[in-house]
Structure formats: C-alpha cells, structure tokens
C-alpha positions, 0 to 999 in steps of 0.5 A, spaced: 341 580 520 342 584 527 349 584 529 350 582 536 352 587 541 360 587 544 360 582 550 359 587 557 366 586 561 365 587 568 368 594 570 375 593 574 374 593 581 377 599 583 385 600 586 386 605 592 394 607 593 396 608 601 394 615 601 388 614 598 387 609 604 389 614 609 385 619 606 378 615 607 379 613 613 381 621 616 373 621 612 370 615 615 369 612 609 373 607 613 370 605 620 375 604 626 372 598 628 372 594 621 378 590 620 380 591 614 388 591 609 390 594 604 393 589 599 395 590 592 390 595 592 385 592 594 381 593 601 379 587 605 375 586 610 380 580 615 376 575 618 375 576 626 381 572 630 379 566 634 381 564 640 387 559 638 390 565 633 389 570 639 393 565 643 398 564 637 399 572 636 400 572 645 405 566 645 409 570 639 409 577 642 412 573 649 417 569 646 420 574 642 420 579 648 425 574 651 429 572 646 430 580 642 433 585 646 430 593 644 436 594 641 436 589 636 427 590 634 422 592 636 416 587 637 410 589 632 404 586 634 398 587 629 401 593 627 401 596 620 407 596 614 407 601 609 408 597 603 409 603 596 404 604 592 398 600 594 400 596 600 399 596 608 398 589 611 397 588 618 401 582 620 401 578 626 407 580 629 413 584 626 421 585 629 423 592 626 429 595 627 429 600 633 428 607 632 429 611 637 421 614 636 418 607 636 415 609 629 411 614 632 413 619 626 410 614 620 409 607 619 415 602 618 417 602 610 420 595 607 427 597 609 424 598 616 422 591 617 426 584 620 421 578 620 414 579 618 409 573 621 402 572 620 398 566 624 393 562 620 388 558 621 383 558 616 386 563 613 392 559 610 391 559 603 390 567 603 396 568 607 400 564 602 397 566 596 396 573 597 400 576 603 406 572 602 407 574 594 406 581 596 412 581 602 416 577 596 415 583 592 415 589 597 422 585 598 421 583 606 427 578 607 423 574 611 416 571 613 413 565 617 407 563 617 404 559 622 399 553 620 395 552 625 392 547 622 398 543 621 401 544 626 408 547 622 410 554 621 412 556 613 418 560 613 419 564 606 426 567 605 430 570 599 426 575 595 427 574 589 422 578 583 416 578 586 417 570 590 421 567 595 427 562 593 427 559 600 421 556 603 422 551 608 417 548 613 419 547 620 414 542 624 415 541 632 421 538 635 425 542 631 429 550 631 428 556 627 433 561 627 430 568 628 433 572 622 439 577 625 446 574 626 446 579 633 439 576 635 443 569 636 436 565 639 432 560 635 426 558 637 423 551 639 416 551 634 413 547 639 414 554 643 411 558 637 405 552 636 404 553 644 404 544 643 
C-alpha cells in the first residue's frame, strides 16, 4: 500500500529587521517611489492617498502647529519611527519630543514619540488591526485614528502587553485632550474631521 507523502506547507514568508530594510533600499532593491512600511517584519505596499485623507493629514499638520509650541513637539508628518527590531511605520502625523537636530542624526525610537495619528478611510481595519498592535507593542503612549468613514477619531491609551487598556471614541461636538499636561489645548474633533 503506497504511504501518502507528508502535506507541503507554504514556506514562511520572509521577516526583514530595520537594518535589512535600510539596507535594500541603499541597494535599490526598494525604489524610492514605492510607498512601502515595514511592520513586523513584513514590507507592505500602502495604498495611494486620496484627496480626503490628504486634506485630513493638512488639516492635523495645521492644527497642531497652532496648538503645539516646538519647545513642547515636533509636528512629524508622514515621517518614519523606528520601531526595534522589525519595525518602521510611517504615521500620518507624529508629536515628538524636540531635539535640537530635528532627528536629523537618526529616526525617532519609541521613547521619542508624544502621539502617533494615522488617518484611515478605507484602510481602518489595517489600521486597527495591524498598526494599532504594533504601537501597543512598541509601548507608544498614545495613538488616534481618525475613521473618516465614520466621522470619529479612535483614541487608544495605556500600552499595556502588547494592547491598549483605553480605547475611547470621540465623535464631533466633543474635545480630545492632546497627550502632554504642558501642551494644555484640546482640540475640537469636528477641527480634526474638517465637519
């Protein structure tokens, strides 16, 4: 009787460190005109911005400059963090702590980072899925996402083992505190919504 042959299991897809991304894209490997992120070790290729993400990502870049001094963060819009080992999103916008190189000798690290945000229209559920567990685990103490479809940002808070504890919703009408007791605004969602 013929002995039937082991099943074949798909190969592991293939995990890149930060180093090994860098590495490809001083190669070529990585064009510069892909738009591309490594998460988990995974690069993706992130979907083109459409005009009412753009608009979102302005309107932020706008509103935190006149609610955030450069001496309490930096505005950081799409940008990259470095998150160790495997990791280097490219949020919407950032708030960074101030360095007096503006990051110019390395990317921000995890420490580094204030607020995260990142705008989603169709990407919400990549966006919850994969970036939001991923800052969770980096330890980044805050990140919104603003749902564009729902008309509501998502605000995640207090990493803790890999998830948030908090996760509130903010729909327009109401105020989100931004996350530093010395930045003192909060901020109309309905000027984040841009409704």
């Amino acid at each position: 009787m013929p002995v039937a042959a082991p099943p074949v299991s798909e190969p592991a897809p293939l995990r890149f460190s930060v180093s090994d991304y860098h590495r490809m894209a001083e190669a070529g490997v990585l064009r510069p005109d892909l738009n591309v992120e490594l998460l988990n070790g995974h690069i993706y290729e992130m979907s083109p911005i459409g005009s009412q993400h753009a608009a979102c990502v302005r309107r932020l870049t706008r509103v935190f400059s006149a609610h955030v001094h450069p001496e309490q963060a930096l505005v950081s819009v799409q940008n990259p963090i470095v998150l160790p080992p495997d990791s280097e999103p490219e949020p919407d916008v950032a708030l960074l702590k101030p360095r007096d190189d503006d990051y110019a000798s390395r990317h921000p690290r995890p420490e580094d980072v204030l607020l995260v945000v990142e705008v989603a229209d169709s990407s919400l559920p990549f966006d919850q899925e994969v970036k939001v567990p991923l800052y969770a685990q980096a330890g980044l103490s805050e990140v919104w996402v603003v749902a564009l479809d729902e008309d509501r940002v998502h605000a995640y808070r207090m990493p803790e083992s890999g998830s948030y504890r908090e996760h509130a919703l903010y729909e327009c009408g109401d105020e989100i505190a931004l996350p530093r007791n010395d930045i003192a605004a909060a901020l109309a969602v309905s000027d984040v919504l841009g409704v």
